[in-house]
LONUTI-639558 format. One record per atom (N, C-alpha, C): residue number from 1; x, y, z. Coordinates in steps of 0.001 Angstrom, whole numbers. Layout:
N
 num    east   north      up
 NUM       X       Y       Z
...
//
This chain:
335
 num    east   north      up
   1     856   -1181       0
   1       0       0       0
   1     892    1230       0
   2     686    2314   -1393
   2    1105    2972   -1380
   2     587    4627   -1145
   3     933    5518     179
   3     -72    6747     534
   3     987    7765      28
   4     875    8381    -578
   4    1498    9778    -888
   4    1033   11040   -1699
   5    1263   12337   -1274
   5     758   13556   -1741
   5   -1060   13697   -1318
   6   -1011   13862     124
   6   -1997   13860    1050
   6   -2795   12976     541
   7   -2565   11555     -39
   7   -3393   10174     -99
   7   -4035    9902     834
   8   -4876    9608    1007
   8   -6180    8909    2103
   8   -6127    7190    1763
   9   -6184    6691    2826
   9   -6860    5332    2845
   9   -7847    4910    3702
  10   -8985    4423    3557
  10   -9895    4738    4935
  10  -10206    3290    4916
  11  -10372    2618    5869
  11  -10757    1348    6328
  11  -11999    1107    7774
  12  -13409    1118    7369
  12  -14425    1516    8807
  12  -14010     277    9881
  13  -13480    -975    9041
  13  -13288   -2138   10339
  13  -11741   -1933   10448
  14  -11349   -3089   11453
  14   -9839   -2923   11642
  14   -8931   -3408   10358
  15   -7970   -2710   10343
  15   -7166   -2787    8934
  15   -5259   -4353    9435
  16   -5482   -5061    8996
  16   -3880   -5678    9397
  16   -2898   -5500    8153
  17   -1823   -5544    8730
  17    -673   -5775    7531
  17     434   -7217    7905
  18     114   -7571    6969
  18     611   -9015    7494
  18    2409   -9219    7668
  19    2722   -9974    7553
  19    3987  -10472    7845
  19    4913   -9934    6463
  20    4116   -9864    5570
  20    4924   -9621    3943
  20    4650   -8193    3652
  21    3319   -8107    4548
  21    2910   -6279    4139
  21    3500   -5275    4115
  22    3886   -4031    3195
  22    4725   -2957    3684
  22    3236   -1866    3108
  23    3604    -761    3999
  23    2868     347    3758
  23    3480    1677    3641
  24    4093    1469    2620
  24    4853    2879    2095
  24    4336    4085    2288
  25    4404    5108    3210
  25    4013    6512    3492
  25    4698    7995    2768
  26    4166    8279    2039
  26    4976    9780    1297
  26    4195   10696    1220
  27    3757   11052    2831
  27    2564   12393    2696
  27    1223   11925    2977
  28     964   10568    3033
  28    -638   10745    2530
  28   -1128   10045    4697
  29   -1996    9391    4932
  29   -2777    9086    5698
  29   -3383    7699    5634
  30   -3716    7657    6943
  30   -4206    5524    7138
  30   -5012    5480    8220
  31   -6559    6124    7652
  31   -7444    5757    8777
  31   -8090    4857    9393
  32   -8523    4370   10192
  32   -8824    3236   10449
  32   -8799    2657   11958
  33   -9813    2153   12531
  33  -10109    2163   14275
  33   -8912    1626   14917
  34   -9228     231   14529
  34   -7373    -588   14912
  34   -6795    -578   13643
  35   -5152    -477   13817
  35   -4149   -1278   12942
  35   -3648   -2103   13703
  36   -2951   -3080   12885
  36   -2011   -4549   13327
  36   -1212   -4532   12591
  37     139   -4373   13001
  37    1211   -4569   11903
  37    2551   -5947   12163
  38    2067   -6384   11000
  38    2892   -7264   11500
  38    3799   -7494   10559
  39    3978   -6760    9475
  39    4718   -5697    8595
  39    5550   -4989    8378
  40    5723   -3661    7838
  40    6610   -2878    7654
  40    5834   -1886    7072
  41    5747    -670    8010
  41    4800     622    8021
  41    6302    1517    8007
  42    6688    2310    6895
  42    7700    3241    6862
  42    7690    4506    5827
  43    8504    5117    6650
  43    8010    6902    5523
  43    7404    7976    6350
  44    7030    8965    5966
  44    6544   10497    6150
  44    5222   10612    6414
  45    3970   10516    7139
  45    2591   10493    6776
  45    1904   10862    8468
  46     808    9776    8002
  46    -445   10326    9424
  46   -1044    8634    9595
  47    -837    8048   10749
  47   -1759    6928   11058
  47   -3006    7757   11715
  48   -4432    7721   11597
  48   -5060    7988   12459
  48   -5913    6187   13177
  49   -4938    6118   14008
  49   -5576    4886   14159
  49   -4870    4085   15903
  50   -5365    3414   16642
  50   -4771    2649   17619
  50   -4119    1701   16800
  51   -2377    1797   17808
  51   -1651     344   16574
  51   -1090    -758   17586
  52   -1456   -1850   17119
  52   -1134   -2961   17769
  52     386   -3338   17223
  53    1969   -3558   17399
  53    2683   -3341   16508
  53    3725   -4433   16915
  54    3520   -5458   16209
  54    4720   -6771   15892
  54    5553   -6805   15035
  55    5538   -6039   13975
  55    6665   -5877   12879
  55    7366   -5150   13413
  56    7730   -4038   12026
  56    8241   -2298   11975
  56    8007   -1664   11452
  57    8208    -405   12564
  57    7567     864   12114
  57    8646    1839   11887
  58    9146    2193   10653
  58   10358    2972   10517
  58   10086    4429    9461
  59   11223    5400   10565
  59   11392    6549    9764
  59   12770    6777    9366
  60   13183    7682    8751
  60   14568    7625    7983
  60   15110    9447    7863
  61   15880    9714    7634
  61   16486   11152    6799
  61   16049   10681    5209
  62   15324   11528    4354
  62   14969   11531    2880
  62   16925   11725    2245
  63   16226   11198     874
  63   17296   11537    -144
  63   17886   13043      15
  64   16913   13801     600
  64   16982   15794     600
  64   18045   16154    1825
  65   17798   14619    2733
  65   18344   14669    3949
  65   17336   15282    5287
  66   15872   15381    4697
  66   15394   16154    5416
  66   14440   14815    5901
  67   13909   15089    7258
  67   13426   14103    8118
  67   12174   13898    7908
  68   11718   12125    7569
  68   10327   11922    7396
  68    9873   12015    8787
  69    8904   12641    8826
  69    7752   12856   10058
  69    6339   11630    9939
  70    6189   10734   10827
  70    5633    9893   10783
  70    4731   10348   12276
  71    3525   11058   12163
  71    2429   10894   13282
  71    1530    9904   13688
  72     813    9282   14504
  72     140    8478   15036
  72    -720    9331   16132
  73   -1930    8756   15680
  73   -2786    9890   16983
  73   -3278    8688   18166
  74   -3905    7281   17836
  74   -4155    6745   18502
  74   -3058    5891   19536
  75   -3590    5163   20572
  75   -3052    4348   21279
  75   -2094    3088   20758
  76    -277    3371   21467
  76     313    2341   20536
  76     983     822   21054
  77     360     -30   20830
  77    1084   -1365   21916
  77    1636   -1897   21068
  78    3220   -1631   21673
  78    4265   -2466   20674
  78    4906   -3515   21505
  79    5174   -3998   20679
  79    5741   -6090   20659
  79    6961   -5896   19509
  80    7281   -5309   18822
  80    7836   -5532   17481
  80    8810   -4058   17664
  81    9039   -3639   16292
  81   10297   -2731   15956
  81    9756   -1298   16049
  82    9876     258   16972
  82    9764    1517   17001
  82   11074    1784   16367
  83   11291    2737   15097
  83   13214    2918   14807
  83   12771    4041   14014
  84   13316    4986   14401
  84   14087    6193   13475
  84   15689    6449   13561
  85   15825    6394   12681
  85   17582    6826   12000
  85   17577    8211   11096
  86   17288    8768   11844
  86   17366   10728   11199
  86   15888   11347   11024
  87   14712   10386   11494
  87   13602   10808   11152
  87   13030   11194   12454
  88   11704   11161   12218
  88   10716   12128   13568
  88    9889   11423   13585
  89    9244   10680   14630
  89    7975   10346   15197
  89    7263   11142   16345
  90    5545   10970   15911
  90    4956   11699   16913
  90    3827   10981   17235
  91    4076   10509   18682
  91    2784    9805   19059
  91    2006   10599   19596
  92     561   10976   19508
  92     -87   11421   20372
  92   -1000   10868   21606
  93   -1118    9967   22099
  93   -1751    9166   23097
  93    -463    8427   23611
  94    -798    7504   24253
  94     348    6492   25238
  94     782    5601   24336
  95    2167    4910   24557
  95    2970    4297   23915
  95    3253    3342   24631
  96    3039    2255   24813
  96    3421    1375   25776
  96    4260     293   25169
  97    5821     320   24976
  97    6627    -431   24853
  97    7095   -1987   25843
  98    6453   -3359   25410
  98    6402   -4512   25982
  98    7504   -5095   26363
  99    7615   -6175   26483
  99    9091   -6569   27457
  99    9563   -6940   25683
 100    8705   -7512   24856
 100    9580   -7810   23206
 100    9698   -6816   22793
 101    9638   -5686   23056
 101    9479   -4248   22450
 101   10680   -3716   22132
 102   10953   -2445   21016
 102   11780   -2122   20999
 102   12272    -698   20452
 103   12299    -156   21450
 103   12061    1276   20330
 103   13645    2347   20237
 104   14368    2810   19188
 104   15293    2728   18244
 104   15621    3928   17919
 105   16006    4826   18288
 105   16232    6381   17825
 105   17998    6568   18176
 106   18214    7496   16925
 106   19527    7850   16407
 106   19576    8609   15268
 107   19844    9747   16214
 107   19982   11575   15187
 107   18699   11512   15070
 108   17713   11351   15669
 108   16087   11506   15183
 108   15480   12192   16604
 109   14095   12575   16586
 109   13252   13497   17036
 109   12001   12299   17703
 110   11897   11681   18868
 110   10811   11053   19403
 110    9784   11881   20073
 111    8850   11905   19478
 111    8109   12558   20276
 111    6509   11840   20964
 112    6431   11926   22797
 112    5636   10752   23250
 112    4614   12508   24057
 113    3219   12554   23371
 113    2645   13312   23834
 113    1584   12861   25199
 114    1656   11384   24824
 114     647   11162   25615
 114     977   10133   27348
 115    3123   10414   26565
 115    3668    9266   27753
 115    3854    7751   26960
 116    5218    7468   27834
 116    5771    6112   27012
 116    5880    5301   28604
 117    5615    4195   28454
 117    5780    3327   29076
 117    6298    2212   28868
 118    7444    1838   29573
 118    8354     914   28680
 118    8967    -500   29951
 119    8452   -1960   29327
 119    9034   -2637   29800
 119   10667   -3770   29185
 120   10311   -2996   27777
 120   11408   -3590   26715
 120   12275   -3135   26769
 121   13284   -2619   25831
 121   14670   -1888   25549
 121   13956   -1008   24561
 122   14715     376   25641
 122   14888    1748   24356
 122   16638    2111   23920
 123   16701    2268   22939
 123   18092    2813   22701
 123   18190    4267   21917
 124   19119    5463   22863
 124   19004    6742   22354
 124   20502    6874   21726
 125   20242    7398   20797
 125   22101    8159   20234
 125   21831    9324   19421
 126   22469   10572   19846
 126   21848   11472   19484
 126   20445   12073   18782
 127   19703   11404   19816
 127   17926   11599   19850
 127   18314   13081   21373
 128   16830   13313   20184
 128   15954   14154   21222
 128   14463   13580   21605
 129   14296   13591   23072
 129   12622   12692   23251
 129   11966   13961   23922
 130   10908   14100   23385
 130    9983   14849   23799
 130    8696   14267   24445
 131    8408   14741   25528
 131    7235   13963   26261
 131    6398   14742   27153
 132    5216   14731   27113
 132    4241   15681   27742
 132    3448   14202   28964
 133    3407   13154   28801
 133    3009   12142   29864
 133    3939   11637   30702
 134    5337   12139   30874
 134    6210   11479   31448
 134    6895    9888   30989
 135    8140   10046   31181
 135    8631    8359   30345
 135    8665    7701   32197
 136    8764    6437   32342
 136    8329    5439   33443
 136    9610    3939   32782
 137   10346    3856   33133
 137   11148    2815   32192
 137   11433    1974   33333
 138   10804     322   33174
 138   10878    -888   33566
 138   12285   -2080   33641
 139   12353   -1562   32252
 139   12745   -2310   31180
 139   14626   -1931   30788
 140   14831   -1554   29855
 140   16200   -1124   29635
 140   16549    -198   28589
 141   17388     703   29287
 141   17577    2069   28577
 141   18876    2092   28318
 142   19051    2339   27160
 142   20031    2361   26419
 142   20962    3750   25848
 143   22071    4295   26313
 143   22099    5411   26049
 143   23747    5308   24869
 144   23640    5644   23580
 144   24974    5684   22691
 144   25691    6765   23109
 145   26923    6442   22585
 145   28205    7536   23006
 145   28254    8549   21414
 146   27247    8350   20552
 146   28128    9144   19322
 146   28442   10923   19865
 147   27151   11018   20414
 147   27073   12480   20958
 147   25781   12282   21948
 148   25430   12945   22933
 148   24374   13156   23823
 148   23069   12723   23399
 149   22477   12621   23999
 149   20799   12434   23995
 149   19868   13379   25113
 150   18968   13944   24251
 150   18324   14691   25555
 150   16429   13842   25637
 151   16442   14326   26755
 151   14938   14194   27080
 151   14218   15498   27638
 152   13350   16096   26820
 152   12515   17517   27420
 152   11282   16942   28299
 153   11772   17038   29431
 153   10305   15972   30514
 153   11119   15438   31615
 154   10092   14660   32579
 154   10558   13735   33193
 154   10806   12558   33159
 155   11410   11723   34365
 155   11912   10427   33646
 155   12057    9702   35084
 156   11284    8811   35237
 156   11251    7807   35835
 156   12042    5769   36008
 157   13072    5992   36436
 157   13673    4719   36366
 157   12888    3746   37610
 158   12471    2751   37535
 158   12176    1812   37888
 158   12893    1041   39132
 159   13132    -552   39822
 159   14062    -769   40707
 159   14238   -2333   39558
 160   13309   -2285   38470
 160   13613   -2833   37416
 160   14291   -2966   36259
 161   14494   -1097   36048
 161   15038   -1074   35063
 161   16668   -1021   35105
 162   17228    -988   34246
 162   18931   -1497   33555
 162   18907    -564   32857
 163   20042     441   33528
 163   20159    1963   32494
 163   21750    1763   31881
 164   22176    1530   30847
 164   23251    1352   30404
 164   24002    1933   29291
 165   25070    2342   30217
 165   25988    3170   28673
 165   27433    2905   28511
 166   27686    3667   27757
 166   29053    2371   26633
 166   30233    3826   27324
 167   31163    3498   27443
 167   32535    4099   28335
 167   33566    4016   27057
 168   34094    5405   26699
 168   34955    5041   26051
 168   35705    6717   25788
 169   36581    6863   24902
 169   37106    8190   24326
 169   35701    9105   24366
 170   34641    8209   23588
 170   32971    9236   23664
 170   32447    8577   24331
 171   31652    8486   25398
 171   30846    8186   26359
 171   29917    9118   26253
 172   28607    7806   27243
 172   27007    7833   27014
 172   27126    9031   27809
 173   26109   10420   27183
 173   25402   11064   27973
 173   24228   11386   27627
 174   23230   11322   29228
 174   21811   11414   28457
 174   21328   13210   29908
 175   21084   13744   28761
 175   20876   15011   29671
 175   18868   15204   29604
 176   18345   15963   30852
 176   17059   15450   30690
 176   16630   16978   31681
 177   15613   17335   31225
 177   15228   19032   31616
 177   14780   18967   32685
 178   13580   18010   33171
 178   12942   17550   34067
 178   13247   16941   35435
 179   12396   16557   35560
 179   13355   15449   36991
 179   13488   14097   36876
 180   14111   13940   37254
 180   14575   12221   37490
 180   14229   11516   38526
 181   14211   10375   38968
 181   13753    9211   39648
 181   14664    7942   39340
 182   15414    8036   39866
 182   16334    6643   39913
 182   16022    5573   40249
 183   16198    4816   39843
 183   16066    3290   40701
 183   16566    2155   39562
 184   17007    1003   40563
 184   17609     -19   39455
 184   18724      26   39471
 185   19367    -609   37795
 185   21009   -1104   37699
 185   21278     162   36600
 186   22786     268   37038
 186   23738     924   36180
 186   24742     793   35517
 187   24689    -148   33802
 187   25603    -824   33689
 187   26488    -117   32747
 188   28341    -393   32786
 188   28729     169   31759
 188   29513    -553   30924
 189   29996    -348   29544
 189   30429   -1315   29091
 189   31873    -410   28078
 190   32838   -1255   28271
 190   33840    -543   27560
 190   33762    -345   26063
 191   34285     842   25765
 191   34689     573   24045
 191   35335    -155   23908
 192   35875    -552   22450
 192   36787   -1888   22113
 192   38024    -817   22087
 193   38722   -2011   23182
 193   40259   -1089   22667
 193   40710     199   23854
 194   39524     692   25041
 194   39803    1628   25516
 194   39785    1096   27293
 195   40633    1465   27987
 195   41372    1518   28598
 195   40996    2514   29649
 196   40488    2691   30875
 196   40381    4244   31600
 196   41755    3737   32282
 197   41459    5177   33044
 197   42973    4949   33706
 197   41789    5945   35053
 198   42744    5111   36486
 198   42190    5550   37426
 198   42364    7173   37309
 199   40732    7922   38099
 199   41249    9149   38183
 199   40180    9621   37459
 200   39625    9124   35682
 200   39180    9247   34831
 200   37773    9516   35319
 201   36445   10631   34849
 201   35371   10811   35041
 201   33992   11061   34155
 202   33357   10297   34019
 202   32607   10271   33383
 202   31143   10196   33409
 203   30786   11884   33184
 203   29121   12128   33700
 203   28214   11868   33094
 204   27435   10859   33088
 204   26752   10260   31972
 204   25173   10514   31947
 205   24822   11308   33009
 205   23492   11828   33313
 205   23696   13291   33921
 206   22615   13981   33804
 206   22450   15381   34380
 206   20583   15849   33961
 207   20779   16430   35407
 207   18992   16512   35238
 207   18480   17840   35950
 208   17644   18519   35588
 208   16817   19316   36327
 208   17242   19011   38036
 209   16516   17842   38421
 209   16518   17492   39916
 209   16528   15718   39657
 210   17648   15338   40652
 210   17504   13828   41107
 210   17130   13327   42375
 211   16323   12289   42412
 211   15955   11636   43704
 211   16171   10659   43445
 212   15826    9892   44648
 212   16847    8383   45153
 212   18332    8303   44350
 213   18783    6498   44286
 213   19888    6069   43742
 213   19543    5243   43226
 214   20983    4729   42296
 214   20769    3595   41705
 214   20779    2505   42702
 215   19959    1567   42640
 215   19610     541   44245
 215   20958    -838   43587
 216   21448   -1077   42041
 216   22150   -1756   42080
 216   23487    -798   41174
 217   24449   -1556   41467
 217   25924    -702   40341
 217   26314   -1901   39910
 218   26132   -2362   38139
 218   26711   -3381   37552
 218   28095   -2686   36143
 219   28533   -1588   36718
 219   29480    -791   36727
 219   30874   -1902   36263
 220   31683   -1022   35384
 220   32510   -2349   35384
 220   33581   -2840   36065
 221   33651   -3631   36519
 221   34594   -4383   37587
 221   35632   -5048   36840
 222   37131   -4806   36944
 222   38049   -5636   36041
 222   39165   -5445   37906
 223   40467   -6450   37837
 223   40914   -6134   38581
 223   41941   -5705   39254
 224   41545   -4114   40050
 224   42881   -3537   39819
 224   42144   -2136   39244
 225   41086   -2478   39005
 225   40388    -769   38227
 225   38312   -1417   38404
 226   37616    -351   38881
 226   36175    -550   38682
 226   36173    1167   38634
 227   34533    1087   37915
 227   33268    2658   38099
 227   32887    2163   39032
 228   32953    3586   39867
 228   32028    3510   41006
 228   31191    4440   40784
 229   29541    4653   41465
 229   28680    5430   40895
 229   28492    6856   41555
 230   28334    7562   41320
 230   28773    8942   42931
 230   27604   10051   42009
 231   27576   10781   42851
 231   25940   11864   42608
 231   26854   12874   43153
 232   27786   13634   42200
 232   28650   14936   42829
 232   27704   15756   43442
 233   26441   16096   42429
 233   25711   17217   42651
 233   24591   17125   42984
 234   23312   17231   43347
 234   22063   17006   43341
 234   21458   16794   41860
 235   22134   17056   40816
 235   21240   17246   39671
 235   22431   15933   38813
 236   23411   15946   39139
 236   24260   14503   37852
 236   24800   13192   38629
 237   24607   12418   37990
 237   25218   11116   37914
 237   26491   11107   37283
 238   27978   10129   37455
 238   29123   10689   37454
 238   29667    8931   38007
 239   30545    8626   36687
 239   31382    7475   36797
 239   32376    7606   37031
 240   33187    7146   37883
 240   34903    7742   38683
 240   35619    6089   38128
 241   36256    6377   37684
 241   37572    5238   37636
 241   38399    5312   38729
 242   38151    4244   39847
 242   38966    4152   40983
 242   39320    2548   41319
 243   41008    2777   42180
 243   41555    1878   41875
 243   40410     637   42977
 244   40936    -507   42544
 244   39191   -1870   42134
 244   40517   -2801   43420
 245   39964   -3869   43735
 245   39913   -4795   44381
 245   40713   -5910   43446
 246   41740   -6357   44087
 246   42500   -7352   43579
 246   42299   -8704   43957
 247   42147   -9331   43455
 247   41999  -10899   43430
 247   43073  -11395   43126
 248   43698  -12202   43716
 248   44642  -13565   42946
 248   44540  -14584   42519
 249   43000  -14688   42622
 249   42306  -16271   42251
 249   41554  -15652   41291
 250   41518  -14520   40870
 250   40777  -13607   39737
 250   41177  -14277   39054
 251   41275  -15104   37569
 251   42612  -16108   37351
 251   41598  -15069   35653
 252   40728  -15578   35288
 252   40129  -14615   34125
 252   39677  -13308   34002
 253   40022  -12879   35206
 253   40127  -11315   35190
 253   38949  -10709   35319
 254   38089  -10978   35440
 254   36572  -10691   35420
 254   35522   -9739   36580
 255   36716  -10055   37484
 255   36397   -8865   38769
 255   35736   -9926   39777
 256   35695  -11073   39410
 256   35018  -11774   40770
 256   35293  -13051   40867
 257   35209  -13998   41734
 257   36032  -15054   41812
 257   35453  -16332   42200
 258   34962  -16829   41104
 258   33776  -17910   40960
 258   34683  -18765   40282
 259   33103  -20208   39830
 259   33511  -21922   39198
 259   34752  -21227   38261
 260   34312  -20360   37900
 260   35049  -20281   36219
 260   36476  -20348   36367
 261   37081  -19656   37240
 261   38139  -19227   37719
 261   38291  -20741   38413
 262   37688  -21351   38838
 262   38427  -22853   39718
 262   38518  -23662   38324
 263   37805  -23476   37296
 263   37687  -24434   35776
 263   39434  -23821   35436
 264   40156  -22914   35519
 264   40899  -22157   34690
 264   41914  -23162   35931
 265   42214  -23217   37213
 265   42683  -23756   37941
 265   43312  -25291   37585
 266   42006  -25816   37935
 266   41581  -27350   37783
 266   42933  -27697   36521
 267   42251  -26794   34799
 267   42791  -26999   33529
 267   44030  -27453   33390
 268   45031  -26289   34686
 268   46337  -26222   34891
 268   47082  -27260   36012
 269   46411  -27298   36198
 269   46585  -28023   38163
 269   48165  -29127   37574
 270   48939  -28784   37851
 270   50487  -30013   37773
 270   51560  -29164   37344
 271   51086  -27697   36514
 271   52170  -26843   35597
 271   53500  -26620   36326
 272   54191  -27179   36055
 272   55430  -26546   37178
 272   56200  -25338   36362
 273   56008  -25210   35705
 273   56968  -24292   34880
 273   56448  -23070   33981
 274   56638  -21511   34133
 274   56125  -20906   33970
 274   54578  -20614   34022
 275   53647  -21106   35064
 275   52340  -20531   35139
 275   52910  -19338   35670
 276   50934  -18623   35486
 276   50981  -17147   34949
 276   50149  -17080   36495
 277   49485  -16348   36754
 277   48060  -15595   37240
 277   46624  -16210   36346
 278   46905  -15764   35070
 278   46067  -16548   34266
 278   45547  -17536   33653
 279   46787  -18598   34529
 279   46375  -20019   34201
 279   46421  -20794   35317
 280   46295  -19963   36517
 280   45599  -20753   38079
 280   46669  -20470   39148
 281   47656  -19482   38904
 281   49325  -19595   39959
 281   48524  -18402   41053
 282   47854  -18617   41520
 282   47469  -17271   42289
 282   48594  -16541   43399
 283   49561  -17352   43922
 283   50778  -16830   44886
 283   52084  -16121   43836
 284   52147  -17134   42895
 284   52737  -15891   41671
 284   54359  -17005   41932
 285   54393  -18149   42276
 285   55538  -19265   42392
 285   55534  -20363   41220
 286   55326  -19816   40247
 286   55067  -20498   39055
 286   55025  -21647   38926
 287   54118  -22224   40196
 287   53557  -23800   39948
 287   52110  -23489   40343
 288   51247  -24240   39740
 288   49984  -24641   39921
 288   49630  -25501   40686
 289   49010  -25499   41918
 289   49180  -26591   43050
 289   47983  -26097   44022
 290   48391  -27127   45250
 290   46642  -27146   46378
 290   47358  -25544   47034
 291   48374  -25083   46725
 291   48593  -23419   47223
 291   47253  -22471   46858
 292   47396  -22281   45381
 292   46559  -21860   45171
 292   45097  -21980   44578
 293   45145  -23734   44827
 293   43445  -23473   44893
 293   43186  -22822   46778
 294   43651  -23073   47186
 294   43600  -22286   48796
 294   42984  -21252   48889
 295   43906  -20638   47672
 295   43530  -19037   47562
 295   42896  -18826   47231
 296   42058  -19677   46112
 296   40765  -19661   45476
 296   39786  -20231   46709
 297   39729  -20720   46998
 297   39104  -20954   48155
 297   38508  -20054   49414
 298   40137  -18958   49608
 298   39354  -18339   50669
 298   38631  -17127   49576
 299   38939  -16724   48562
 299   38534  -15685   47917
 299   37690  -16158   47133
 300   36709  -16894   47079
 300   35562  -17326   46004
 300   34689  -16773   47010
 301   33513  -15730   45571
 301   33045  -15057   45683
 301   32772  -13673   46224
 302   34174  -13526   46311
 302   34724  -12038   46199
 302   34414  -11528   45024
 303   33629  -10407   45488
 303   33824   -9071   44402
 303   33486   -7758   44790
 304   33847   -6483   43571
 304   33552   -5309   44821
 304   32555   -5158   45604
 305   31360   -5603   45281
 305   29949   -5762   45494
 305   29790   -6494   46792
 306   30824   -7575   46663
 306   30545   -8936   48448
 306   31249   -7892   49326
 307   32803   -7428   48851
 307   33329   -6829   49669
 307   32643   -5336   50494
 308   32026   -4915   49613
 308   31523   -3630   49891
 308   30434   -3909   50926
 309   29405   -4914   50791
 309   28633   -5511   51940
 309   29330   -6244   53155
 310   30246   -6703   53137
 310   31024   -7621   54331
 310   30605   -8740   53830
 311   30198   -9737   53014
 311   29870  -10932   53117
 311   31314  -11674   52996
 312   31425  -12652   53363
 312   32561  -13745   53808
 312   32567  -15083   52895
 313   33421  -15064   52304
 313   32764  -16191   51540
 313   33753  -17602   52873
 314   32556  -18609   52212
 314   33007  -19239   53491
 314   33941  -21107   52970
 315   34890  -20836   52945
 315   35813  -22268   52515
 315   35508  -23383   52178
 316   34395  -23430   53684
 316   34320  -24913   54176
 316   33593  -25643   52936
 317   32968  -25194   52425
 317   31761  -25826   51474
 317   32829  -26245   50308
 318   33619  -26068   49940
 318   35245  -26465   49082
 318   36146  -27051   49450
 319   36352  -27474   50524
 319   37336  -28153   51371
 319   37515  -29317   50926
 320   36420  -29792   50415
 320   36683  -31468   49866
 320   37128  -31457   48779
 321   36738  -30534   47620
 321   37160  -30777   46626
 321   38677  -30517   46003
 322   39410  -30170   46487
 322   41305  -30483   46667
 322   41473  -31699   45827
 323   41256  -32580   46933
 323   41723  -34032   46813
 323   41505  -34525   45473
 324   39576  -34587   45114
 324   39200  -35011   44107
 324   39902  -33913   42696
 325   39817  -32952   42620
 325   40184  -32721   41512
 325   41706  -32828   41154
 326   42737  -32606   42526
 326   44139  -33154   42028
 326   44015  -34129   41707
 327   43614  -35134   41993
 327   43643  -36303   41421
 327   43328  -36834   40461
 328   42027  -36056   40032
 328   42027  -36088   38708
 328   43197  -35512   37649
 329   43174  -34264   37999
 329   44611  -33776   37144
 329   46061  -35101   36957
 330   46303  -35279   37877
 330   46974  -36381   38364
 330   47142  -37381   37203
 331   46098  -38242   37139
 331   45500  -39226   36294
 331   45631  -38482   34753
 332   45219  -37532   34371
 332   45115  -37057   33127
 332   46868  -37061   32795
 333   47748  -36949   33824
 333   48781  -36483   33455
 333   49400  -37781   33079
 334   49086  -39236   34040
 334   49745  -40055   33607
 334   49282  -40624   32299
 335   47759  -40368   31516
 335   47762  -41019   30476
 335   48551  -40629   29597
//
């Protein structure tokens, strides 16, 4: 279906677009009580209609470079694909993004008049979101490093939601006019290739006004260096590179000291000659031996997170297994 140069399509019952359907928009309009898309609805135009939405719904930058504007007046329950890449959407009623949901902006213009509600993943990179119902996010928010993202409104984080941004030379910032409401995880994830160095700061939120905290920090932990999460001001959020918690049974580096790290152990268990840290030597005597599963022992389930609470991890529940797995090593060695 093709709508363009103020085209009309009018449908009095509910209209679907199936799995193969596309509905090309260039100006024109798609009236109709319900839509169902389970399709591909993309381009410049006017839904006047409630949309039920399992496919995608996409806007773009034109050949001119200038941004298709895609409006919707009715109520929108998505399951499927929300995406602009240089274009503009405008919902006017509520938007309620599902836990399959997914809604997609980069260099584009979102606009939620009636309020978004989100239990899926949103991802912003240089978007602007505009919202007159307030955003409420469950689910997971996604913020790109190309350049900033703003939100004109408020913004509600959840003790559900997972707010996450990428750490690097450009790092996530999402700046927001309104007030904020924290709650939930704060995760970050390195660029490829980049490196902080303690000391390093990185403000990845700023708001009108903030209340509460983040209730979890899944911040990144390597060891020897973690983000920790700190609220300099009443109004920003602010990632500090400070020096992290060392492990010696860390054996994969991962910031915490679990099976995986006794698997990396176990692998090595007999090496007499040049082990590393990274292949189970946790005392640093370049043999692999019941030394340092010891050490793995008293330090399993260490991480900044146990340490920062006091929890203890407790030996005894490992004590037996020494015997059995040298011995296995043992055996492997004589076949």
């Amino acid at each position: 279906l093709y709508l363009i140069d103020n085209g009309l399509a009018r449908a009095d019952e509910s209209t679907t677009v199936g799995p193969r359907g596309l509905v090309e928009m260039g100006g024109g309009t798609l009236l109709t009580p319900v839509l169902t898309n389970a399709g591909v609805i993309r381009g410049a135009g006017r839904i006047e209609s409630d949309v039920f939405n399992i496919g995608d719904i996409r806007t773009a930058a034109d050949i001119a470079n200038l941004r298709e504007r895609l409006w919707v007046t009715g109520l929108v329950d998505n399951d499927g694909i929300i995406e602009s890449i240089g274009g503009e959407m405008e919902f006017e009623s509520l938007v309620t993004n599902n836990e399959d949901g997914k809604i997609f902006g980069k260099d584009a213009i979102l606009r939620f008049r009636g309020g978004l509600s989100n239990t899926g993943s949103i991802f912003l990179d240089n978007t602007v979101v505009e919202e007159d119902g307030g955003i409420t996010s469950e689910g997971v928010l996604s913020v790109g490093a190309s350049a900033p993202s703003t939100i004109l409104g408020d913004l509600s984080l959840s003790g559900a939601n997972d707010f996450e941004v990428l750490i690097g030379e450009d790092f996530s910032v999402l700046n927001i006019t309104g007030d904020v409401d924290l709650g939930g995880t704060v995760s970050a994830v390195l660029a490829d290739g980049f490196i902080p160095q303690i000391g390093d700061s990185f403000q990845i939120l700023d708001a009108a006004s903030l209340s509460g905290t983040f209730s979890n920090t899944d911040a990144l932990a390597i060891s020897g260096l973690r983000l920790e999460v700190n609220y300099p001001t009443p109004t920003t959020v602010v990632l500090n590179a400070v020096a992290g918690f060392v492990f010696n049974a860390d054996f994969n580096m991962d910031g915490i000291v679990n099976a995986l790290d006794l698997s990396i152990w176990e692998m090595n268990f007999g090496t007499t000659m040049g082990a590393t840290p990274g292949t189970g030597d946790a005392n640093g005597d370049g043999v692999v031996d019941g030394a340092d599963f010891s050490i793995w022992q008293e330090q399993f389930g260490a991480s900044p997170a146990s340490i920062a609470l006091g929890q203890v991890p407790e030996p005894a529940t490992w004590a037996l297994l020494v015997t059995g797995l040298a011995a296995a090593a043992c055996r492997r060695r004589r076949i």
